[in-house]
C-alpha positions, 0 to 999 in steps of 0.5 A, a space after each residue: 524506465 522504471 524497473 518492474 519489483 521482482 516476486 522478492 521484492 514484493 514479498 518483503 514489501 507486503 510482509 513489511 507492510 503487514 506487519 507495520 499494520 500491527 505495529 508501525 514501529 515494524 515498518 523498515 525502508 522497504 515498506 516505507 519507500 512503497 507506501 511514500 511513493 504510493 497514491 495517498 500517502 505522503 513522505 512526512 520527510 523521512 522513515 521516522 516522520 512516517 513512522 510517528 504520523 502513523 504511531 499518533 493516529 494509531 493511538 487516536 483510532 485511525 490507523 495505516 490499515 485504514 488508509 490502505 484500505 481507503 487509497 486502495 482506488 488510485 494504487 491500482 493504477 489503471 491509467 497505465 495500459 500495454 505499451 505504454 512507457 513503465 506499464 510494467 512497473 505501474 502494473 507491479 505496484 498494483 500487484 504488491 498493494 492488490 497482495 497487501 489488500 488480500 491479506 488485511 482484515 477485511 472490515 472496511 474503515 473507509 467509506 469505498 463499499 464493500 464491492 469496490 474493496 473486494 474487487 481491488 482484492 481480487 486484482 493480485 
């Protein structure tokens, strides 16, 4: 079984990865192993590939903010009910990126409408 993130570890994880919005250079191993592990992203074999997909796209008008706000959806794991093996853990994770979706700037740069984001912020 999958161990649920403790209130810490969702503290550090939405912090960091707040910050690596700003500037993906602030994005440590607590922030990147959330996100790689998340639905949407992939690993780009490591921390630093991460980091310098990211760092690319920043510079060319796309950003991580943006896809958070995009694979916000999937990251909510609803296929996960009670009882059912890891609900806890599932249900954590959809904490943690509900809490980075409350604290982002709220401009969409994604297609899902409005209502679809404001109600994956309200989940937190």
């Amino acid at each position: 079984m999958l161990t649920p993130y403790t209130p810490r570890q969702q503290v550090l994880i939405v912090n960091n990865v707040l910050k690596a919005c700003i500037s993906i250079e602030a994005l440590n191993k607590t922030g990147y192993n959330f996100l790689y592990q998340a639905q949407g992203f992939i690993a780009h074999y490591n921390l630093h590939g991460f980091r310098e997909h990211y760092g690319y796209y920043q510079r060319n008008g796309n950003n991580l903010r943006a896809d958070i706000l995009c694979n916000a959806g999937p990251n909510m794991w609803r296929n996960f009910h009670p009882g059912d093996v890891d609900y806890d853990y599932y249900k954590s994770k959809a904490g943690v990126y509900s809490m980075i979706l409350n604290r982002l700037d709220p401009r969409p740069n994604c297609e899902w409408p409005d209502a679809e984001l404001h109600k994956f912020r309200m989940l937190g």
